[in-house]
Backbone as CSV, one residue per row, in Angstrom:
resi,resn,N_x,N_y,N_z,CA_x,CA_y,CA_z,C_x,C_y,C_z
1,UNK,84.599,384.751,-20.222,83.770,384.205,-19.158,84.344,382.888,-18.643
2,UNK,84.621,381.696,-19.666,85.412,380.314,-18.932,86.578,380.437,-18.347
3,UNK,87.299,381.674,-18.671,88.809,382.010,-18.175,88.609,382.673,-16.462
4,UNK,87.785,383.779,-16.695,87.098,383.701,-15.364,86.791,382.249,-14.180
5,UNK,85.676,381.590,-14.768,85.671,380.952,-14.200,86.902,379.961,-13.427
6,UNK,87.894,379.605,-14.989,88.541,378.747,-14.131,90.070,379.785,-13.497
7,UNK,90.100,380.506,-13.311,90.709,381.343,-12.242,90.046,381.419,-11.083
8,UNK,88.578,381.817,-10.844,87.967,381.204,-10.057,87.928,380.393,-9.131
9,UNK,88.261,379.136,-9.481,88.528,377.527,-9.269,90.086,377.500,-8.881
10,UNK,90.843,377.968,-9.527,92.312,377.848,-9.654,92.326,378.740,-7.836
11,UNK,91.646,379.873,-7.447,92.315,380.455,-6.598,91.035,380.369,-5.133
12,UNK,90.545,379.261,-5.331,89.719,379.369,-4.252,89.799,378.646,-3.138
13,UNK,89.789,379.203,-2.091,90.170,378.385,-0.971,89.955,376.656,-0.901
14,UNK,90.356,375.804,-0.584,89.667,374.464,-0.439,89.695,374.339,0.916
15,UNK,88.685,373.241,0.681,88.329,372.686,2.429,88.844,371.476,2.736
16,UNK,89.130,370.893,3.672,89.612,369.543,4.032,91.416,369.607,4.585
17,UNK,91.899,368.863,4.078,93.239,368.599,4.441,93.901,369.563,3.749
18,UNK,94.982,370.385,4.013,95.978,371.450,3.166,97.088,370.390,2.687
19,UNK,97.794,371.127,2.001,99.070,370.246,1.117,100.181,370.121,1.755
20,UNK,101.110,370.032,1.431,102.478,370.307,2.405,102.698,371.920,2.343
21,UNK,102.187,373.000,2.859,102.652,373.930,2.264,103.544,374.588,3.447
22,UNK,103.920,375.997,3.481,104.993,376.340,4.509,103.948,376.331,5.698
23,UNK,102.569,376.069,5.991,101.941,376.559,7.656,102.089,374.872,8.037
24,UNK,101.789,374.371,7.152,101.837,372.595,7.430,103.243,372.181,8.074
25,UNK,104.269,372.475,7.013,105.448,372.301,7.298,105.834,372.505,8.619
26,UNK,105.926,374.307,9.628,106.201,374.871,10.482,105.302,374.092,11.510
27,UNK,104.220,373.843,11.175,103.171,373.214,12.453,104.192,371.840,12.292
28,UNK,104.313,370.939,11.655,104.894,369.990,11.600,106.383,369.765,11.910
29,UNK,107.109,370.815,11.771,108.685,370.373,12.546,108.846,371.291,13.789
30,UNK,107.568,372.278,13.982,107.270,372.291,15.534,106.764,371.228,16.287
31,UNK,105.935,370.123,15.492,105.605,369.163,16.671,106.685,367.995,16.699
32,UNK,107.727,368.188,15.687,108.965,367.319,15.851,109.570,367.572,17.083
33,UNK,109.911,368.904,17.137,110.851,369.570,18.289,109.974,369.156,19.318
34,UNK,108.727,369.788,19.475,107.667,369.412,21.111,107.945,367.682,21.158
35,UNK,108.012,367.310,20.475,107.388,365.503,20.853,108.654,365.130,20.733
36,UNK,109.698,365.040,20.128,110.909,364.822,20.724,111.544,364.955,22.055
37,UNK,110.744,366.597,22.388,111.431,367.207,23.530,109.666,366.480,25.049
38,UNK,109.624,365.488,24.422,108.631,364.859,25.621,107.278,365.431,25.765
39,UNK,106.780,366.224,24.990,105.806,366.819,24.958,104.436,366.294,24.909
40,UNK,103.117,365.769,25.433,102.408,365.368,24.561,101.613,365.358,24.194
41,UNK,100.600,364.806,23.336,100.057,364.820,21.754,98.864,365.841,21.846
42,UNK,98.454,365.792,23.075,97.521,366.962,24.040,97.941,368.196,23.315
43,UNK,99.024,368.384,24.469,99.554,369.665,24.148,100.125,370.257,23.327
44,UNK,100.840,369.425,22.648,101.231,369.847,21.488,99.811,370.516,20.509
45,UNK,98.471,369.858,20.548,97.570,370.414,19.518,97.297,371.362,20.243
46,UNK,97.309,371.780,21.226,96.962,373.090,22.026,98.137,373.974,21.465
47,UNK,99.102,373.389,21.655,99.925,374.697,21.377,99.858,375.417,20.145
48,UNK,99.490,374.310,18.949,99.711,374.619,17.828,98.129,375.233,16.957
49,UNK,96.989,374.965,18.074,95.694,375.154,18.063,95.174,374.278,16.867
50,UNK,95.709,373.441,16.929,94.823,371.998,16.013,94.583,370.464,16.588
51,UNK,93.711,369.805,15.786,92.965,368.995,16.551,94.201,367.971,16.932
52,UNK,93.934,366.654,17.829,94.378,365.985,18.672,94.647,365.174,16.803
53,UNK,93.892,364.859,16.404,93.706,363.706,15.302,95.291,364.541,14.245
54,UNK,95.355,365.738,13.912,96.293,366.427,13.043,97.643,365.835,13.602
55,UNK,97.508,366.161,15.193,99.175,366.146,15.113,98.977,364.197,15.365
56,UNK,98.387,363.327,15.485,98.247,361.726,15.236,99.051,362.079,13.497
57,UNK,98.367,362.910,12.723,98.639,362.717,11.228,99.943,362.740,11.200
58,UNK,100.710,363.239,12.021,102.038,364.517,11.697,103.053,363.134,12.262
59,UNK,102.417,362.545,13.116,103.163,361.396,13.992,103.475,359.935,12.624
60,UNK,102.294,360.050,12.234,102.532,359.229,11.080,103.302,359.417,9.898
61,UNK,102.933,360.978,9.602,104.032,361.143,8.350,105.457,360.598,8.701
62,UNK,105.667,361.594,9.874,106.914,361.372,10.461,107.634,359.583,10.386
63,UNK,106.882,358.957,11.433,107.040,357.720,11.030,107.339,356.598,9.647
64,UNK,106.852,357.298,8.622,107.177,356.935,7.180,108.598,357.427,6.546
65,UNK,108.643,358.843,7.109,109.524,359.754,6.780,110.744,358.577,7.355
66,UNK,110.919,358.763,8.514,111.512,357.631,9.213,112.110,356.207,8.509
67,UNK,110.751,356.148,8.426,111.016,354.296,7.919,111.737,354.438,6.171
68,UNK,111.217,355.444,5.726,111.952,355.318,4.233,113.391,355.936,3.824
69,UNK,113.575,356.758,5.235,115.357,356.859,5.551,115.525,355.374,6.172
70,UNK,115.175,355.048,6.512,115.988,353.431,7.267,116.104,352.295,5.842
71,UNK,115.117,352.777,4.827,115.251,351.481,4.106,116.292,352.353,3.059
72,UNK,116.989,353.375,3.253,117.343,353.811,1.966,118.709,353.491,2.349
73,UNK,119.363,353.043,3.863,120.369,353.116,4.316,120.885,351.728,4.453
74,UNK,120.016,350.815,4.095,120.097,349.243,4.097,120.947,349.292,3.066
75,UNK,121.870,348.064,2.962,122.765,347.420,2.062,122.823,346.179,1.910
76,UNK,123.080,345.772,0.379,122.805,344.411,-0.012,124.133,344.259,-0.432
């Protein structure tokens, strides 16, 4: 019965934010390509059918992503 349960738990959908997984990923270096290629932040969630605030998220990762290649390339 507890093994149940926590299989249960282990395989049940969650709600809120997803992880990095491959739909995150693909939505995410599709809105690299769109917003690189001048696209914007509008349309891009239209295209990708998620909210205006997601691809803001995707802009930020990115931006970190960014900034922690720039500090890895610094030399002392």
């Amino acid at each position: 019965m507890l093994q149940e349960e926590v299989e249960y738990y282990k395989n049940r959908k969650t709600s809120g934010r997803q992880k990095h997984n491959a739909k995150w990923m693909a939505i995410y270096n599709d809105f690299v390509v769109c917003y690189e290629g001048g696209m914007t932040m509008v349309e891009i969630a239209k295209r990708n059918n998620v909210s205006e605030r997601t691809i803001y998220r995707y802009k930020v990762y990115g931006d970190k992503m960014e900034e922690a290649e720039d500090n890895e390339h610094i030399s002392y």
